[in-house]
C-alpha positions as CSV (number, residue, x, y, z in Angstrom):
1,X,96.9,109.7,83.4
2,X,100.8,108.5,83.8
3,X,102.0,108.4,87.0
4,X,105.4,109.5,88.4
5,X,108.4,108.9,86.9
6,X,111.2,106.9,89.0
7,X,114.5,109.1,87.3
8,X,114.0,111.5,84.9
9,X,115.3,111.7,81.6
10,X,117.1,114.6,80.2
11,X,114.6,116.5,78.0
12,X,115.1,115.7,74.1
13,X,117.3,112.7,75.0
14,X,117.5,109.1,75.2
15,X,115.7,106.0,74.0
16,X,112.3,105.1,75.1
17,X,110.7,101.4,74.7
18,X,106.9,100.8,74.5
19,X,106.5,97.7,76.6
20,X,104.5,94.7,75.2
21,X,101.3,94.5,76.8
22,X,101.3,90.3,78.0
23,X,103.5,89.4,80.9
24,X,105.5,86.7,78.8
25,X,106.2,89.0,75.9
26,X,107.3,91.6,78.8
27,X,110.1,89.7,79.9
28,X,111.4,88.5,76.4
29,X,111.7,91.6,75.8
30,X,113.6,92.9,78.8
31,X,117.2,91.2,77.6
32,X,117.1,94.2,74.5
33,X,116.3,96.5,77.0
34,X,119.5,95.4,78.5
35,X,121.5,95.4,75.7
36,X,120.4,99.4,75.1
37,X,120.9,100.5,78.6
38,X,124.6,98.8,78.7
39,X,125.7,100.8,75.2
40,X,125.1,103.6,77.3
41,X,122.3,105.4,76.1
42,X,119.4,106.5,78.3
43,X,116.5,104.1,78.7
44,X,113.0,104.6,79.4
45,X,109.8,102.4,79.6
46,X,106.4,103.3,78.9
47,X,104.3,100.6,80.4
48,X,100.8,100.2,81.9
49,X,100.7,100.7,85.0
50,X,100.6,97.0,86.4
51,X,104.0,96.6,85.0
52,X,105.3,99.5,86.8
53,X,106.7,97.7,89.9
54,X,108.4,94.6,87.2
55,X,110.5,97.8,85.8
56,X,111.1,99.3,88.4
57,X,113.1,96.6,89.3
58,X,115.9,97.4,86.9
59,X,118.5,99.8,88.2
60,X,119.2,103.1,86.5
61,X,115.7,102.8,84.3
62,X,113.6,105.6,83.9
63,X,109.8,104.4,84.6
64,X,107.0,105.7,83.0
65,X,103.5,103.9,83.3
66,X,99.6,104.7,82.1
67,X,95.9,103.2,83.4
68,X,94.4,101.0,81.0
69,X,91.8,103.9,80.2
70,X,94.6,106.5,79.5
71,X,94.1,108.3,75.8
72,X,96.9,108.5,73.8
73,X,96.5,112.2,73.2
74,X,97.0,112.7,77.1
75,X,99.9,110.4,77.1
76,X,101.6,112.1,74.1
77,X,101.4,115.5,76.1
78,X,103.4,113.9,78.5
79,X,106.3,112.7,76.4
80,X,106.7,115.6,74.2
81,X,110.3,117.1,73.9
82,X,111.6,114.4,75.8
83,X,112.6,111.8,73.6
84,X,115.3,111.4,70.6
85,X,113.8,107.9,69.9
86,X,111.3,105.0,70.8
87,X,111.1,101.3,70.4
88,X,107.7,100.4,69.6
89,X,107.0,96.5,70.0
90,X,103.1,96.1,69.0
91,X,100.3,98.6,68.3
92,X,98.1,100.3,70.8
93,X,97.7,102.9,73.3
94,X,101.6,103.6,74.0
95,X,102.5,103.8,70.2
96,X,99.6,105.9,69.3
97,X,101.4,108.5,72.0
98,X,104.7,107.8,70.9
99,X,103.5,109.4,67.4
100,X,101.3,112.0,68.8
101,X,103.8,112.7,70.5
102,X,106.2,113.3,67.6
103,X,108.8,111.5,68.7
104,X,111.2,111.8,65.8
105,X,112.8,108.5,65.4
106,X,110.3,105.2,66.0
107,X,111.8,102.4,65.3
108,X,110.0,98.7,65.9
109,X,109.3,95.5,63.4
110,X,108.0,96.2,60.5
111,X,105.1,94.1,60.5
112,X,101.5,94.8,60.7
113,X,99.5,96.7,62.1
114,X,102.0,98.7,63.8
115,X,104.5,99.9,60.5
116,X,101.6,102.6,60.6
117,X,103.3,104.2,63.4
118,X,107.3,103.8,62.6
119,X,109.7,106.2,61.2
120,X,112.5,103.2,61.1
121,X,110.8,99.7,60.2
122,X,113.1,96.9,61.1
123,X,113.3,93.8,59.1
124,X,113.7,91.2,61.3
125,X,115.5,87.9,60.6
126,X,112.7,85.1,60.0
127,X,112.0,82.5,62.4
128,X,114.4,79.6,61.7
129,X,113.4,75.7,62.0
130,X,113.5,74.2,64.6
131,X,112.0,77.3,66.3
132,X,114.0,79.8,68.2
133,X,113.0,81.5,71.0
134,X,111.0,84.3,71.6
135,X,113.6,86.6,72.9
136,X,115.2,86.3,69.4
137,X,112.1,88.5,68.1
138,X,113.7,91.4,70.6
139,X,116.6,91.0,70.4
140,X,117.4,91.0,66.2
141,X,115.9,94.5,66.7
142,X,118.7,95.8,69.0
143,X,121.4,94.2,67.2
144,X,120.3,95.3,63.6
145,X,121.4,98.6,65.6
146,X,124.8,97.3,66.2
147,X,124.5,96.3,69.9
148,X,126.1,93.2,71.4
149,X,123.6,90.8,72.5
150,X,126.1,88.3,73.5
151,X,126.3,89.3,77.1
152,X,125.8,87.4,80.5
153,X,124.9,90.7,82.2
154,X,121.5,90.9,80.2
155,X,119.9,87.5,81.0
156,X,121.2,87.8,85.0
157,X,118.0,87.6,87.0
158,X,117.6,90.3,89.2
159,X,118.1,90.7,92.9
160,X,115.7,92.0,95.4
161,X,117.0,91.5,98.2
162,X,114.7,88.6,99.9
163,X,115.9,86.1,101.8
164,X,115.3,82.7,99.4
165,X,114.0,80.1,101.8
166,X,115.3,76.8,100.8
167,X,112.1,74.3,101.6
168,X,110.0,76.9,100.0
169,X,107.9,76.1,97.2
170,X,105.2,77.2,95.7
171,X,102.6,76.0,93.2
172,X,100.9,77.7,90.6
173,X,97.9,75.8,89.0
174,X,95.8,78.3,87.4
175,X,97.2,79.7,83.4
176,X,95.7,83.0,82.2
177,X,96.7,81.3,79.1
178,X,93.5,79.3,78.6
179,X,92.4,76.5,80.7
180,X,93.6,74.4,78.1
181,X,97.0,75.3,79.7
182,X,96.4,73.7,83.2
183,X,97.2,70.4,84.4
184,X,94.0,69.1,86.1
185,X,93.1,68.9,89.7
186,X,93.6,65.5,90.5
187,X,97.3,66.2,89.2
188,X,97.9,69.0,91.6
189,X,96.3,67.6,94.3
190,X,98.7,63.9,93.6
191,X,101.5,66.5,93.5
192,X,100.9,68.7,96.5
193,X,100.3,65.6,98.7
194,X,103.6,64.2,97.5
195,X,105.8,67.4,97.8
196,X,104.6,67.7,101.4
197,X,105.3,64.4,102.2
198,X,108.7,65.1,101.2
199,X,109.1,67.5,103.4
200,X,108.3,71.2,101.4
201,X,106.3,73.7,102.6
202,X,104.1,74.7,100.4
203,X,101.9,77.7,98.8
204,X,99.3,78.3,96.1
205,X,98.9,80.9,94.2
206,X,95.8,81.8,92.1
207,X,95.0,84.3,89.5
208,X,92.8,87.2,89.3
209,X,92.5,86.5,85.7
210,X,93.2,83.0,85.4
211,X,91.2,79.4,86.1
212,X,90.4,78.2,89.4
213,X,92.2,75.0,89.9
214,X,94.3,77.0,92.8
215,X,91.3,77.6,94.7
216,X,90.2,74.2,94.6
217,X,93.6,72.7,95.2
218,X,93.6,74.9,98.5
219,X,89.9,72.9,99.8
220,X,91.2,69.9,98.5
221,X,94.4,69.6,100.8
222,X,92.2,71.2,103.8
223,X,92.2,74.3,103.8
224,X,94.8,75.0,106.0
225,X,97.8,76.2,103.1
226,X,98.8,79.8,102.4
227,X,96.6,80.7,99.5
228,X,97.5,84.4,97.9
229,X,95.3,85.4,95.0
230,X,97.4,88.3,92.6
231,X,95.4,90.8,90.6
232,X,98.6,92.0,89.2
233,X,101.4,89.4,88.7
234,X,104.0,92.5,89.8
235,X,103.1,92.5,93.1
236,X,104.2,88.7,93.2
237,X,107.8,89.0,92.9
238,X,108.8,89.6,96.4
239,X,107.2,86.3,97.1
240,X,108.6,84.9,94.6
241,X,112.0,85.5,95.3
242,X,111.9,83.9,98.5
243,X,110.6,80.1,97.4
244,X,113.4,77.5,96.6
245,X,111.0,76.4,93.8
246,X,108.4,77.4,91.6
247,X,106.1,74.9,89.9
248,X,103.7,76.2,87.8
249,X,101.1,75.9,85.1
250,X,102.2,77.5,81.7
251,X,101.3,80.8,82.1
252,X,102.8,84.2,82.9
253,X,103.6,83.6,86.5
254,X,107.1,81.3,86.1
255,X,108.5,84.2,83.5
256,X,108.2,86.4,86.7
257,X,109.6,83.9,89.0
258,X,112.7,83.7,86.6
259,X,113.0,87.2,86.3
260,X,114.0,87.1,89.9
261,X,116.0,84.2,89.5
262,X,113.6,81.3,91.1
263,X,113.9,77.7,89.1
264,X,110.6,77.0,87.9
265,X,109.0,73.6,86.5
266,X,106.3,74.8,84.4
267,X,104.2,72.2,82.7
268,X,103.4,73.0,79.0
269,X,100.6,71.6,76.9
270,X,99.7,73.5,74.1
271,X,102.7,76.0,73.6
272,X,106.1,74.9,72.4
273,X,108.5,75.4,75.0
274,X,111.6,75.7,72.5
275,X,109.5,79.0,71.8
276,X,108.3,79.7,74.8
277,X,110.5,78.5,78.2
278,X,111.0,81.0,81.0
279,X,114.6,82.4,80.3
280,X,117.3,80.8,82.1
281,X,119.6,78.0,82.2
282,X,118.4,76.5,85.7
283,X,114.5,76.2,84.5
284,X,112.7,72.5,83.7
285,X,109.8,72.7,80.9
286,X,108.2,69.2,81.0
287,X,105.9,68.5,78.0
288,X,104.0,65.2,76.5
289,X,104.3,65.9,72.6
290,X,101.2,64.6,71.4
291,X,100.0,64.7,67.8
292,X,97.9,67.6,68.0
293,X,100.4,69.9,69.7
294,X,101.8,72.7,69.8
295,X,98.2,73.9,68.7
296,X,98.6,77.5,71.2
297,X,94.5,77.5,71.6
298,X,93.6,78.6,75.2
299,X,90.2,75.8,75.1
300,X,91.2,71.9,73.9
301,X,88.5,71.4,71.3
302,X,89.3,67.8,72.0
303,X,90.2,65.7,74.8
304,X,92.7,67.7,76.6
305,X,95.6,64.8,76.1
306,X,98.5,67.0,76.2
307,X,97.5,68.0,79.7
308,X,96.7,64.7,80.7
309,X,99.7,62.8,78.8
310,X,101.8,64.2,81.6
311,X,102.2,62.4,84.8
312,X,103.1,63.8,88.3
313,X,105.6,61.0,88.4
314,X,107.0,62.6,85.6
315,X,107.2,65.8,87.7
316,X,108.8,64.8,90.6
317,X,111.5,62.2,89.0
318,X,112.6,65.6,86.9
319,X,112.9,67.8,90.4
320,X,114.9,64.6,91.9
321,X,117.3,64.9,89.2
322,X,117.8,68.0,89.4
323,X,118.5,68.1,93.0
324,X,120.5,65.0,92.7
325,X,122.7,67.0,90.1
326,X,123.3,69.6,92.4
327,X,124.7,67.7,95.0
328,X,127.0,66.1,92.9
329,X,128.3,69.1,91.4
């Protein structure tokens, strides 16, 4: 059943946006969000319910969230009479109650299998070559209403309020991408042993739902490290607002730490990082293109040699760089 709502909408009015489901596809889509809320009409989110506390972290947004078992019949009874209009990004649970519902004006990309449940298909521009970035899929929608995407104010990471400690860093080695998304042990282990040599104080973070190279990182270097384990990725943002630096396996856990304005180095193997790079100007993606890539599989099928095409010398000669940088500036 949905749980409580953080501000409440006027009933019959305002915009409401079905939230994708993955963490990545989450925060691409939180810049259109943006864009709607600063044209001044009233925004709410239906999420499930381990978003909640990621939305929550917007000012002024009305929060709405459901448990994976919820039924879209319940849901719908819910949000009757209380919505002019909803933004549906992908088929499932939410959509399903956003037409029960009868929400009169559903707008979303008119591909399948979610035109089914859309007043207002969207035709969104095609993917151009090279590849553009994710957040282009959100935010053609918005502006194909005539909104202005150009703005600063919708990309700003937010601010919670946590001191940032500035020889904090923490490492995140396991993808709930695949495992064909993580860097191998040996790797982290070269890495950790050279970052705290340099002086950083270090913690790893595993996955519920992910591999287990953290856990193995954390016996390998003794033991003795703070090791936090996150069933839901939301409840990782205070900590990650307070490390200097985030490095971290392709996965959902550095779209988080840019959300609240951490630089990350996330390692990619088999996505594309042109399409998908944690948003933000002050972020390093490091990648070994190899022939086979970007294949997007979550298990190699062969050898792995994206993944192992990437050195830790690499690593740590990019971080130098861009500390070097900073000092000059």
């Amino acid at each position: 059943m949905m749980a409580g709502v953080t501000t409440q909408a006027e009933p019959g009015g305002g915009m409401l946006i079905a939230a994708p489901g993955r963490w990545d596809e989450a925060c691409f889509s939180l810049p259109a969000l943006r864009a709607l809320q600063a044209s001044g009409v009233g925004v709410g989110v239906l999420c499930e319910a381990g978003q909640r506390r990621y939305w929550e972290t917007l000012p002024g947004l009305t929060v709405l969230d459901f448990s994976p078992k919820a039924k879209p019949r319940v849901l719908a009874g819910e949000l009757a009479g209380r919505w002019q209009a909803a933004v549906l990004w992908e088929a499932g649970v939410a959509a399903d109650a956003c037409v029960r519902a009868r929400i009169a004006r559903r707008l979303g990309p008119n591909e399948k299998p979610l035109k089914k449940h859309l007043t207002h298909p969207v035709e969104l521009v095609a993917e151009a070559r090279p590849i553009e970035h994710r957040v282009r899929h959100y935010l053609a929608l918005v502006e194909s209403l005539g909104l202005d995407t150009a703005q600063a104010g919708i990309f700003a990471p937010v601010a919670l309020g946590f001191p940032r400690h500035p020889q904090a860093l923490l490492l995140s080695p396991d993808s709930d991408f695949g495992p064909s998304h993580e860097w191998s042990l040996e790797r982290w282990v070269e890495l950790a042993r050279a970052l705290q040599a340099a002086g950083w104080s270090l913690t790893i973070a595993g996955l519920a739902q992910g591999g287990r190279v953290a856990g193995e990182l954390v016996n390998r270097l003794g033991g003795t490290l703070p090791f936090l384990k996150f069933g839901s990725l939301a409840y990782a943002l205070p900590l990650l607002a307070e490390q200097a630096w985030v490095v971290a396996a392709d996965g959902s856990l550095p779209h988080l730490a840019a959300h609240v304005g951490t630089r990350c180095v996330t390692l990619f193997g088999p996505n594309d990082p042109a399409w998908k790079r944690p948003l933000g100007r002050n972020h390093i993606t490091l990648r070994r293109h190899v022939p086979c890539a970007p294949c997007f599989l979550a298990k190699c099928p062969m050898d792995e040699r994206c993944q192992s095409a990437l050195t830790v010398e690499r690593v740590l000669a990019a971080m130098s760089e861009c500390l070097k940088n900073e000092i000059i500036g």
